[in-house]
C-alpha positions as protocol buffer text, in pm:
chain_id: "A"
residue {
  index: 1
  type: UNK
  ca { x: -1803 y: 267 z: 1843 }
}
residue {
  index: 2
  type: UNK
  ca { x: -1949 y: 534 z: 2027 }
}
residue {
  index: 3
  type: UNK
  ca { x: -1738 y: 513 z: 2312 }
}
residue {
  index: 4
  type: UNK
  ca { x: -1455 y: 760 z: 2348 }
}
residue {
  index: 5
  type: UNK
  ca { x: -1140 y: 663 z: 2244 }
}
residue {
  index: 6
  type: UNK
  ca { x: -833 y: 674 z: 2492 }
}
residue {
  index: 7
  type: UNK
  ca { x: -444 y: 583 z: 2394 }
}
residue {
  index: 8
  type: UNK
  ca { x: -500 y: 264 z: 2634 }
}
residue {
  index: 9
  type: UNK
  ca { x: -736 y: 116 z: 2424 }
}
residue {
  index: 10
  type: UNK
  ca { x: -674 y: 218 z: 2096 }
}
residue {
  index: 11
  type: UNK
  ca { x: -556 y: -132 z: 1972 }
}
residue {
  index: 12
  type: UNK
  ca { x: -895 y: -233 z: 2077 }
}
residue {
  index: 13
  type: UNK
  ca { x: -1073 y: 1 z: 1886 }
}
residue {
  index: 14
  type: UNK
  ca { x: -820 y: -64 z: 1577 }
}
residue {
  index: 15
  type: UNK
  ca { x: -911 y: -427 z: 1601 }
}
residue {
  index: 16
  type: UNK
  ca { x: -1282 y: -290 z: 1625 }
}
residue {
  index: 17
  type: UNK
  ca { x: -1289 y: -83 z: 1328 }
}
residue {
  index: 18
  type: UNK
  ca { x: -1142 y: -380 z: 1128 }
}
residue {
  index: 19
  type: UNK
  ca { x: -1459 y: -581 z: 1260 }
}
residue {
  index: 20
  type: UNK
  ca { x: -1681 y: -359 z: 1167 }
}
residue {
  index: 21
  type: UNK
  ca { x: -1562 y: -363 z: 789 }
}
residue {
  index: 22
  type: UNK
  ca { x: -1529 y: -743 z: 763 }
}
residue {
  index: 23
  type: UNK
  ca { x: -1828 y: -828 z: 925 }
}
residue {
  index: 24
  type: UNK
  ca { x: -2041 y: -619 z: 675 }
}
residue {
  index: 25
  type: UNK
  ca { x: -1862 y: -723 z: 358 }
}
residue {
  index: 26
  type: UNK
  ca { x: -1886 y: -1051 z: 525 }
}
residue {
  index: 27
  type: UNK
  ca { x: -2262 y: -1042 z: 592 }
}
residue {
  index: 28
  type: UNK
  ca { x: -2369 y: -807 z: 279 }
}
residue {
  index: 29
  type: UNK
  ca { x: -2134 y: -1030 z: -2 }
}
residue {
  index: 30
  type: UNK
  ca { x: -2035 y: -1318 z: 146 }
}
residue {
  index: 31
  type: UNK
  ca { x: -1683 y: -1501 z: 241 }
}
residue {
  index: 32
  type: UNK
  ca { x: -1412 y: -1498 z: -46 }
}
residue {
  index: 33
  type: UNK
  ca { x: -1355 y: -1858 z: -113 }
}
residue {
  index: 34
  type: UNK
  ca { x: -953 y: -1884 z: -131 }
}
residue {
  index: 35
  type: UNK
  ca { x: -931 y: -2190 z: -253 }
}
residue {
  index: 36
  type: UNK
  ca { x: -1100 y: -2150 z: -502 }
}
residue {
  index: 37
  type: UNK
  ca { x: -953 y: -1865 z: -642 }
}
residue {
  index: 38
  type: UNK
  ca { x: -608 y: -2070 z: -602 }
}
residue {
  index: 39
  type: UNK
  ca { x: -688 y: -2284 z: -858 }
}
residue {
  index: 40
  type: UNK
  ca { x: -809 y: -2023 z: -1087 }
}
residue {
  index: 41
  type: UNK
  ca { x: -457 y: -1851 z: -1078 }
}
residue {
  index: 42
  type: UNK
  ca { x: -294 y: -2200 z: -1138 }
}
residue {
  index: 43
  type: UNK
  ca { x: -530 y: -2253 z: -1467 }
}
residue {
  index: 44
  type: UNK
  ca { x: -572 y: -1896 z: -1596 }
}
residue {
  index: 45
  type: UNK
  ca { x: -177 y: -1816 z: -1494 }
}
residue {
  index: 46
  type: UNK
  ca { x: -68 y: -1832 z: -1853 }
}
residue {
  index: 47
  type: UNK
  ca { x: -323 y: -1770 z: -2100 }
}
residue {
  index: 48
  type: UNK
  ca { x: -318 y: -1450 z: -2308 }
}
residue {
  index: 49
  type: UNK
  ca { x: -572 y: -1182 z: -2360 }
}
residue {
  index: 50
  type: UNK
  ca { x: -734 y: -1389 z: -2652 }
}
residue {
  index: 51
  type: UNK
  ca { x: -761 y: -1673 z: -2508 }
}
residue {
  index: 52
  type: UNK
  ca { x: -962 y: -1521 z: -2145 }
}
residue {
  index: 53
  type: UNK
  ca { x: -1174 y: -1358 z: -2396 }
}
residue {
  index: 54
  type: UNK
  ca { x: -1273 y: -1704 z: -2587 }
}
residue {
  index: 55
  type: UNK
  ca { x: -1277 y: -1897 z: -2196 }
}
residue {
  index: 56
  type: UNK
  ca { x: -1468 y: -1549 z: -2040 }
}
residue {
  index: 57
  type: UNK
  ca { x: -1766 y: -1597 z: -2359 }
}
residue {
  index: 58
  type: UNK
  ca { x: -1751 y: -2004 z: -2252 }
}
residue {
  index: 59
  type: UNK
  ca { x: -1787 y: -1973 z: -1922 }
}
residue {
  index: 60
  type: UNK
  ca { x: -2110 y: -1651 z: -1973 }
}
residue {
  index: 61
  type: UNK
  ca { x: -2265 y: -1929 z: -2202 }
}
residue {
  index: 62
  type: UNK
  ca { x: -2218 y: -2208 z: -1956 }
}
residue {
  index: 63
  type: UNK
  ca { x: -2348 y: -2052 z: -1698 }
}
residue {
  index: 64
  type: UNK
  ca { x: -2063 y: -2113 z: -1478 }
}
residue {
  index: 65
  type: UNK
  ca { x: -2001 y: -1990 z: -1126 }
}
residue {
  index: 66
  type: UNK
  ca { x: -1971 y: -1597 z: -1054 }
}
residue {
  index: 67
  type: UNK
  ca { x: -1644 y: -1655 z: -880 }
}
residue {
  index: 68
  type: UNK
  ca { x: -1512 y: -1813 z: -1149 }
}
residue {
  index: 69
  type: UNK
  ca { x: -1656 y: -1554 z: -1405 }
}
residue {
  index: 70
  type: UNK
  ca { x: -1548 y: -1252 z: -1221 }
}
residue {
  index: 71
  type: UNK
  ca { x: -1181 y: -1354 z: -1159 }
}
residue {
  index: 72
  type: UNK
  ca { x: -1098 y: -1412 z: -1532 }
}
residue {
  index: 73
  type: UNK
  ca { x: -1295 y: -1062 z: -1645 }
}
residue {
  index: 74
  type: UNK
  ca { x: -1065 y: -916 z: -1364 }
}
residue {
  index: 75
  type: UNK
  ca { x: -767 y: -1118 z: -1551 }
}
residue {
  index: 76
  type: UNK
  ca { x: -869 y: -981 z: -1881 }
}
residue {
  index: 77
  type: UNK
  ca { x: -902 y: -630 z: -1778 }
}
residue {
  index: 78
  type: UNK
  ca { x: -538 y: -607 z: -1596 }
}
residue {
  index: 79
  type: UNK
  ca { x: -334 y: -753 z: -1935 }
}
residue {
  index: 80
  type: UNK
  ca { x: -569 y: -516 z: -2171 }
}
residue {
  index: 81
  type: UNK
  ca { x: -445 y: -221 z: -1871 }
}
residue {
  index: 82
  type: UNK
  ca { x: -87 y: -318 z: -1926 }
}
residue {
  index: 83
  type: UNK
  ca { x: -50 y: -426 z: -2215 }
}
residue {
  index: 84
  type: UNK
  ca { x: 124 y: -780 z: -2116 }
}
residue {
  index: 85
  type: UNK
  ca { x: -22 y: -988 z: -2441 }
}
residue {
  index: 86
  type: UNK
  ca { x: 216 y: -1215 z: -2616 }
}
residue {
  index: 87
  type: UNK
  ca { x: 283 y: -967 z: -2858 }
}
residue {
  index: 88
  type: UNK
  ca { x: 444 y: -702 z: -2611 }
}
residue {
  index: 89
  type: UNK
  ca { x: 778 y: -882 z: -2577 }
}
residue {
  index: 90
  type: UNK
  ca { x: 981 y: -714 z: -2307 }
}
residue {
  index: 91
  type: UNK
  ca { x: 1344 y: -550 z: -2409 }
}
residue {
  index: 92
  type: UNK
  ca { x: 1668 y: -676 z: -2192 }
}
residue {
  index: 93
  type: UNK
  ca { x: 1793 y: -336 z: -2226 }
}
residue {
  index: 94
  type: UNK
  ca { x: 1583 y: -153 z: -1993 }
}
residue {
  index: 95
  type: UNK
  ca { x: 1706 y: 74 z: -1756 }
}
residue {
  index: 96
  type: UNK
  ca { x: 1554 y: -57 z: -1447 }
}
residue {
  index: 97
  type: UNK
  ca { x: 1627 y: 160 z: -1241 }
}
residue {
  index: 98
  type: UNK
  ca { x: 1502 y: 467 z: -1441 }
}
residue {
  index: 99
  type: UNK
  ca { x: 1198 y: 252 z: -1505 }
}
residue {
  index: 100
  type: UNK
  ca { x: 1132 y: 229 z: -1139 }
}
residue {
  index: 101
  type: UNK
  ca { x: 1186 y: 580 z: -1051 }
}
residue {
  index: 102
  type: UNK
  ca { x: 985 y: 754 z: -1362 }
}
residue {
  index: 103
  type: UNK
  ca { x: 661 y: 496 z: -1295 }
}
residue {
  index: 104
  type: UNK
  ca { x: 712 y: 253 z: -1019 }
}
residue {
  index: 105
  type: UNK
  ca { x: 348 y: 109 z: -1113 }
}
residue {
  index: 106
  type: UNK
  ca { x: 403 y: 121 z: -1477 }
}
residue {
  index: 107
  type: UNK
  ca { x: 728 y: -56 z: -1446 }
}
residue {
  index: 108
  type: UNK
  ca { x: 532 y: -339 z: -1190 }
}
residue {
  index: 109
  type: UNK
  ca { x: 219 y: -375 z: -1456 }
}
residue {
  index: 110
  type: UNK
  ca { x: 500 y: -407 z: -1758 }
}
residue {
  index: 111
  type: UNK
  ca { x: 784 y: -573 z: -1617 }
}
residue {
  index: 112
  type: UNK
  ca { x: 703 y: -825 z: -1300 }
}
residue {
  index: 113
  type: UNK
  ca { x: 371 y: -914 z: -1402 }
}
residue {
  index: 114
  type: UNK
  ca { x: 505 y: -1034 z: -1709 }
}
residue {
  index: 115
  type: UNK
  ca { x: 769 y: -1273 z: -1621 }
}
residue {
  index: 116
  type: UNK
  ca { x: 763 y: -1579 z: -1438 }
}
residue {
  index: 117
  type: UNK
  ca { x: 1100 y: -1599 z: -1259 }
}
residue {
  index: 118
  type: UNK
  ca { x: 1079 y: -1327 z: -1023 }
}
residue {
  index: 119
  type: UNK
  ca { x: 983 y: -1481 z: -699 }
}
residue {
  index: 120
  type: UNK
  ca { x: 1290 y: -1517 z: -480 }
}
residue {
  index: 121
  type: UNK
  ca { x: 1498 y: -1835 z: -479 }
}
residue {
  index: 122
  type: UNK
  ca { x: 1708 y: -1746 z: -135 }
}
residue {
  index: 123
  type: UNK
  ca { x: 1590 y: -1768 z: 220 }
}
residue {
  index: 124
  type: UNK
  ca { x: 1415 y: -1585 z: 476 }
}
residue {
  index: 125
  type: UNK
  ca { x: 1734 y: -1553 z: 653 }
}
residue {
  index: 126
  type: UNK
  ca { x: 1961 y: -1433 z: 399 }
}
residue {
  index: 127
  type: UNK
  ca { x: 1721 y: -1134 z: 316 }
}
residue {
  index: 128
  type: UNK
  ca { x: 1663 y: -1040 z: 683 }
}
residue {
  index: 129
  type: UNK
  ca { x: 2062 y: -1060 z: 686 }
}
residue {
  index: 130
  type: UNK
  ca { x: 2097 y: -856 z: 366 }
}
residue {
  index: 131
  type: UNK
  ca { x: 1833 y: -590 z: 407 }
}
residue {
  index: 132
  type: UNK
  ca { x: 1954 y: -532 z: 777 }
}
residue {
  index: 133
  type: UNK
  ca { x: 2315 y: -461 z: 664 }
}
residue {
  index: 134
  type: UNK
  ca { x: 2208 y: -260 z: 359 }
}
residue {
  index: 135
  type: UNK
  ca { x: 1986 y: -15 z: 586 }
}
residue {
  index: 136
  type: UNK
  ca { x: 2218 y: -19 z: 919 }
}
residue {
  index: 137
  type: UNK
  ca { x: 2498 y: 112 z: 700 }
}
residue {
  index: 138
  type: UNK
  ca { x: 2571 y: 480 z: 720 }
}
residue {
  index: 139
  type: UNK
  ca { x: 2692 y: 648 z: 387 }
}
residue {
  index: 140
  type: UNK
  ca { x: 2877 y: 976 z: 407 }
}
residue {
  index: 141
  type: UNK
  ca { x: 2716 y: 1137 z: 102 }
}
residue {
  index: 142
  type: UNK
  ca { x: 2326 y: 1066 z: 237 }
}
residue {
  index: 143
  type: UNK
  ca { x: 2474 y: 1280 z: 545 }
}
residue {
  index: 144
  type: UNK
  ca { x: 2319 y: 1629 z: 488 }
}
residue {
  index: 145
  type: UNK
  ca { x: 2540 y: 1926 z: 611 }
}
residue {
  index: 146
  type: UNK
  ca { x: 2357 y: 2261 z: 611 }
}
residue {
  index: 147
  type: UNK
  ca { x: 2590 y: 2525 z: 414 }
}
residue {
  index: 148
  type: UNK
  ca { x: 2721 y: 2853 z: 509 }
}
residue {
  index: 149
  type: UNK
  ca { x: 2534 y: 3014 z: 294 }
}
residue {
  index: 150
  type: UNK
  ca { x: 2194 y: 2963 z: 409 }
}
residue {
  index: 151
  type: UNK
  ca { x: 2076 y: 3187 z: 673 }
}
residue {
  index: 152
  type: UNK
  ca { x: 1955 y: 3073 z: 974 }
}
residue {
  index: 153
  type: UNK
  ca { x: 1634 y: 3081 z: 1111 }
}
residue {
  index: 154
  type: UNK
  ca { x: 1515 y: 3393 z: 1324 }
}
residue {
  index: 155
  type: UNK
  ca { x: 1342 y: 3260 z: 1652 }
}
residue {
  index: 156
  type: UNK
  ca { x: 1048 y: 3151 z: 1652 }
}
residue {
  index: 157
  type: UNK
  ca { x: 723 y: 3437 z: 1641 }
}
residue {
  index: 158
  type: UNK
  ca { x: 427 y: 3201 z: 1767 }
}
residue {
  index: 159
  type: UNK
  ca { x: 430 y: 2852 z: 1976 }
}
residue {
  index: 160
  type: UNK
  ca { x: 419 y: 2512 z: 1787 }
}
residue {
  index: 161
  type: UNK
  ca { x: 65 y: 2452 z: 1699 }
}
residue {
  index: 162
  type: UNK
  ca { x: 20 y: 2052 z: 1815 }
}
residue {
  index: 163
  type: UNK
  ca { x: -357 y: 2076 z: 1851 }
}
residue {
  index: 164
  type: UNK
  ca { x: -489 y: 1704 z: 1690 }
}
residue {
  index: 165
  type: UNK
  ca { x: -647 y: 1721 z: 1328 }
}
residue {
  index: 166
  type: UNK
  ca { x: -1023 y: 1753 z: 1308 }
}
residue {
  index: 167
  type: UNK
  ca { x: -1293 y: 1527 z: 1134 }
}
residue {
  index: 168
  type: UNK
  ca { x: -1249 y: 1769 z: 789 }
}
residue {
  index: 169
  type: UNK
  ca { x: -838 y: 1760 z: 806 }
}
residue {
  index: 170
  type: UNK
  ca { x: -886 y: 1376 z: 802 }
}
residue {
  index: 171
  type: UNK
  ca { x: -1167 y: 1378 z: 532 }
}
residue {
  index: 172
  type: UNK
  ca { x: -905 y: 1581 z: 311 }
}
residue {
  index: 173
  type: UNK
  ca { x: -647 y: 1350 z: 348 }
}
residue {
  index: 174
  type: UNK
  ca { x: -871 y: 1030 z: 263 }
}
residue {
  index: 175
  type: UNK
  ca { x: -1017 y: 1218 z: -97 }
}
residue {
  index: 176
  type: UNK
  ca { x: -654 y: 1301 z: -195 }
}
residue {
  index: 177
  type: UNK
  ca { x: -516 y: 942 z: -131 }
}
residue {
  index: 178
  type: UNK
  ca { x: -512 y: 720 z: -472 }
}
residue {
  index: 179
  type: UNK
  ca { x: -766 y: 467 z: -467 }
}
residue {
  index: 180
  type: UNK
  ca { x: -556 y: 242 z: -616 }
}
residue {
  index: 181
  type: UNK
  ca { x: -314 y: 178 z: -348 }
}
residue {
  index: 182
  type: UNK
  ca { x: -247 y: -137 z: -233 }
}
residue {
  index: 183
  type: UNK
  ca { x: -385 y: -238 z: 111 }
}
residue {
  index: 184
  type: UNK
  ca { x: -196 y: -402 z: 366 }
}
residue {
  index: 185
  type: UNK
  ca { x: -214 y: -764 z: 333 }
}
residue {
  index: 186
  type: UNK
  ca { x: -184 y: -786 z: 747 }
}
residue {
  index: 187
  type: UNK
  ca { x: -572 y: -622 z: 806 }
}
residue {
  index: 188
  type: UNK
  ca { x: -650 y: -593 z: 418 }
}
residue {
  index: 189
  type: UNK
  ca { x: -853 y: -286 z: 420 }
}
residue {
  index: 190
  type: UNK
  ca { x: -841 y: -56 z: 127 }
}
residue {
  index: 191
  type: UNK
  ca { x: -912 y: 329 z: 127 }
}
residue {
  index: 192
  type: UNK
  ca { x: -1209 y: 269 z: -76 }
}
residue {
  index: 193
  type: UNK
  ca { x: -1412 y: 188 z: 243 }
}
residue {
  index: 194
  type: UNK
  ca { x: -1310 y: 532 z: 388 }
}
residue {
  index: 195
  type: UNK
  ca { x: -1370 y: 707 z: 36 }
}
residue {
  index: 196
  type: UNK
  ca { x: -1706 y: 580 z: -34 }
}
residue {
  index: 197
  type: UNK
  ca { x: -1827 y: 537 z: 330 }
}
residue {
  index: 198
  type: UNK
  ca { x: -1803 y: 886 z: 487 }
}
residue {
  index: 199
  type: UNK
  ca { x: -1924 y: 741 z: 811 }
}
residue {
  index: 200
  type: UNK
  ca { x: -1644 y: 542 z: 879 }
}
residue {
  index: 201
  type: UNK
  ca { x: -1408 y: 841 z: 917 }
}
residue {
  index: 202
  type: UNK
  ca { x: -1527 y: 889 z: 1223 }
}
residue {
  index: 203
  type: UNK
  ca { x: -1397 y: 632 z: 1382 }
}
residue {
  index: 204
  type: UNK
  ca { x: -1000 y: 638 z: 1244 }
}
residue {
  index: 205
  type: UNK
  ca { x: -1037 y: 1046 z: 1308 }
}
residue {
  index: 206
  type: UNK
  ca { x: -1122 y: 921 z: 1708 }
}
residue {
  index: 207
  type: UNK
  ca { x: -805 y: 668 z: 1709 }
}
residue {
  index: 208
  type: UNK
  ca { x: -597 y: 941 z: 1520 }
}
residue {
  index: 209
  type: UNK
  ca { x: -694 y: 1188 z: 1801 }
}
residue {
  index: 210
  type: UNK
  ca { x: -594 y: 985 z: 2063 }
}
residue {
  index: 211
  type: UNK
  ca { x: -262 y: 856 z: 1939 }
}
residue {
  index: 212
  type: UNK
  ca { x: -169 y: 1214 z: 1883 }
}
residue {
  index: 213
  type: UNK
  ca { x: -239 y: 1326 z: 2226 }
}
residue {
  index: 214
  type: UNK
  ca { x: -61 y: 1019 z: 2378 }
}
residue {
  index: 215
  type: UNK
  ca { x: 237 y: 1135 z: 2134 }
}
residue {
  index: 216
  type: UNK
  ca { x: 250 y: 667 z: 2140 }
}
residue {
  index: 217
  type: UNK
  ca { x: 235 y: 466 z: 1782 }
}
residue {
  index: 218
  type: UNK
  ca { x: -9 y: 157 z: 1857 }
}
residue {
  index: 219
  type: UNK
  ca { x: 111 y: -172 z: 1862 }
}
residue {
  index: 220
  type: UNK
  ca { x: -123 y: -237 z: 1540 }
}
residue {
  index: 221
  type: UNK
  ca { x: 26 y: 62 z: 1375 }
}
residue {
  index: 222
  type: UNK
  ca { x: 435 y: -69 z: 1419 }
}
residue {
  index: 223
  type: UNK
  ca { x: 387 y: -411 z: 1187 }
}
residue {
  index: 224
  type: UNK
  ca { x: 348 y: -383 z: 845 }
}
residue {
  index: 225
  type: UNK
  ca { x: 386 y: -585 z: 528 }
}
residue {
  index: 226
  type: UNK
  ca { x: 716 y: -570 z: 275 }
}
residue {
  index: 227
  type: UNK
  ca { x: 725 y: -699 z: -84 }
}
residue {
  index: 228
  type: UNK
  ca { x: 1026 y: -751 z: -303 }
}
residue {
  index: 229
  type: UNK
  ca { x: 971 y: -624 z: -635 }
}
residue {
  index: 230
  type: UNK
  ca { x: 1250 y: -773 z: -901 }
}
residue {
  index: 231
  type: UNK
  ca { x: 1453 y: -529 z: -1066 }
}
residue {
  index: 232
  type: UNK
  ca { x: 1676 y: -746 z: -1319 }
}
residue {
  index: 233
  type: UNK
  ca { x: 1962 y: -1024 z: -1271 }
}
residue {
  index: 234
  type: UNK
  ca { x: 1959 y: -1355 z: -1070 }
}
residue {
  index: 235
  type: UNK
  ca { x: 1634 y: -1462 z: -840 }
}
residue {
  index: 236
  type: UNK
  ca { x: 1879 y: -1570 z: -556 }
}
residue {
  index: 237
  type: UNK
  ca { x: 2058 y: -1255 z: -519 }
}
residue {
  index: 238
  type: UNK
  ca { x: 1829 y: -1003 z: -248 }
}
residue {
  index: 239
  type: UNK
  ca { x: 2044 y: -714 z: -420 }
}
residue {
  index: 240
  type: UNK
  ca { x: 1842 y: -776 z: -765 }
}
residue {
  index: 241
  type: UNK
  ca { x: 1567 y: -723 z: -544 }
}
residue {
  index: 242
  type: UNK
  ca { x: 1376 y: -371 z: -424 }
}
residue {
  index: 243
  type: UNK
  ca { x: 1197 y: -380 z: -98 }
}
residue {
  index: 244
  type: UNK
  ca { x: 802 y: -218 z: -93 }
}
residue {
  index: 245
  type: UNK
  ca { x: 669 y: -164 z: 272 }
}
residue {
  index: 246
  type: UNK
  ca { x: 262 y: -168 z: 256 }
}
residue {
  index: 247
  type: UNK
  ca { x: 141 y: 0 z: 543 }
}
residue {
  index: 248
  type: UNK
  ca { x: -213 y: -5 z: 703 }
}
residue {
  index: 249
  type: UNK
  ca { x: -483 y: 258 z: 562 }
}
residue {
  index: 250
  type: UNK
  ca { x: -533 y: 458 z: 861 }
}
residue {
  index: 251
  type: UNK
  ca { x: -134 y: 431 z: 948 }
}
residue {
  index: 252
  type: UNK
  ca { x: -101 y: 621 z: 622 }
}
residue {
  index: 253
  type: UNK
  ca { x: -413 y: 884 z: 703 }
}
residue {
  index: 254
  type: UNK
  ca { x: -233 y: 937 z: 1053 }
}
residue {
  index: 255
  type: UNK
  ca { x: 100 y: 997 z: 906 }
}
residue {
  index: 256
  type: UNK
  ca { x: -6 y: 1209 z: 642 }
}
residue {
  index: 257
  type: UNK
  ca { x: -192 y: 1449 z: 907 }
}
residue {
  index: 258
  type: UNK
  ca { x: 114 y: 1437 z: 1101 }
}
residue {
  index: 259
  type: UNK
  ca { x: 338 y: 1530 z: 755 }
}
residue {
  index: 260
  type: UNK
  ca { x: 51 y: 1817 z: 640 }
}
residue {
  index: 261
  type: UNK
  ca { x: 1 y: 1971 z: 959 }
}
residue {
  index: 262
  type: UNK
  ca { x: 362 y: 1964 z: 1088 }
}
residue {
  index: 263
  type: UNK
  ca { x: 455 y: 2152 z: 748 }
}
residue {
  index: 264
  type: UNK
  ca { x: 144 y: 2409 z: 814 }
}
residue {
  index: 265
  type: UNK
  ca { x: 243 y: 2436 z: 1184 }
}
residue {
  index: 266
  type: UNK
  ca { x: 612 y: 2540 z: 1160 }
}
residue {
  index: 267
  type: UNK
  ca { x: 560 y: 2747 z: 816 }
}
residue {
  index: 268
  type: UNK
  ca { x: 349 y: 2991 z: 1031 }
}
residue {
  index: 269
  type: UNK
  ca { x: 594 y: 2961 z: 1337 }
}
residue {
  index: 270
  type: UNK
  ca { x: 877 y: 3070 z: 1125 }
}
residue {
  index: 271
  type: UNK
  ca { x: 687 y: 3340 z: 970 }
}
């Protein structure tokens, strides 16, 4: 990791830095056992807060496995978060829509987490063939014509500042991302690594660097993950469904540089 970082082998060192991460989570806590924690979704699926706390107290006195003990307090704490006990019966006159826009997260804790039919009935092929009509199709009122009205810009005063962000620029934008975004289920690595291991910035602040010089996305960088959330209405309709793109962690740090600094750059061009 102490080589320097070029645009030809930045996909290496992306691969690398994900090494680095498993192989010390791997070594310090051990492998996650999946199967395992298959069948604890399958017999913990439907049981209410009162019940994980009478199973959670067996299992303490038991002295069952960790892995077992640790995925039902996790349980426990999500439906005391949300509020998704038996009791909290969910109204069919919710404005989903609203919902989704005032608290996306809120709406996913209250909503799909509490009902059991909203996995999608249709095929892979149908939603590629819906979501790639819905997004190819141009509307005339998303079209944004700049009025009369406004002024126009003078000429630029000062050239574009494209220098690459620094170390501290990258730092900033780690600390102000949430820590409770969801990582990307394609390299699984959650900000939390970069937020509580300072030395690791180094690294994504190297690849950053490069990619912005190179002005080329890596290959790593152009696949991500997308998630259908269910709004309301039929399971085998893609419409009833909204689409959530998870990106990788230091995609995101990359593209908010690019968003921050681009901003900063042509506020001080223009004035």
């Amino acid at each position: 990791m102490n080589s320097p970082i070029s645009a030809q082998n930045a996909n290496a060192a992306i691969k690398e830095l994900n090494d680095v991460i498993y192989n010390y989570f791997c070594t310090t806590y051990g492998p996650v056992n999946s199967n395992n924690i298959s069948s604890f979704v399958l017999k913990y699926r439907d049981m209410n807060a009162k019940e994980l706390k009478r199973n959670l107290r067996i299992l303490k006195q038991s002295g069952a496995g960790l892995e077992e003990i640790t995925f039902v307090s996790r349980r426990l704490r999500q439906i005391l978060k949300s509020g998704n006990n038996d009791d909290n019966r969910i109204s069919s006159d919710i404005d989903h829509d609203s919902y989704i826009k005032d608290n996306f997260w809120g709406y996913v804790k209250r909503i799909v987490k509490s009902k059991a039919n909203t996995l999608p009935s249709f095929t892979e092929t149908e939603c590629i063939s819906y979501f790639k009509c819905t997004f190819s199709a141009l509307s005339s009122n998303k079209i944004f014509k700049i009025p009369t009205w406004i002024p126009q810009f003078a000429p630029p005063q000062m050239p574009f500042n494209s220098d690459p962000p620094s170390y501290q620029q990258v730092s900033n934008v780690i600390s102000k991302m949430k820590s409770s975004g969801s990582p990307c289920p394609l390299d699984q690595i959650c900000i939390l690594c970069f937020k509580r291991c300072p030395y690791l910035r180094s690294h994504p602040t190297e690849i950053i660097r490069a990619v912005w010089l190179s002005g080329e996305v890596p290959c790593h960088w152009k696949k991500a993950c997308t998630i259908l959330v269910h709004k309301a209405g039929a399971s085998n309709d893609p419409a009833n469904f909204r689409p959530i793109t998870l990106e990788s962690v230091p995609l995101k740090v990359f593209t908010s540089c690019l968003r921050i600094l681009s901003t900063i750059s042509l506020f001080r061009t223009f004035t």
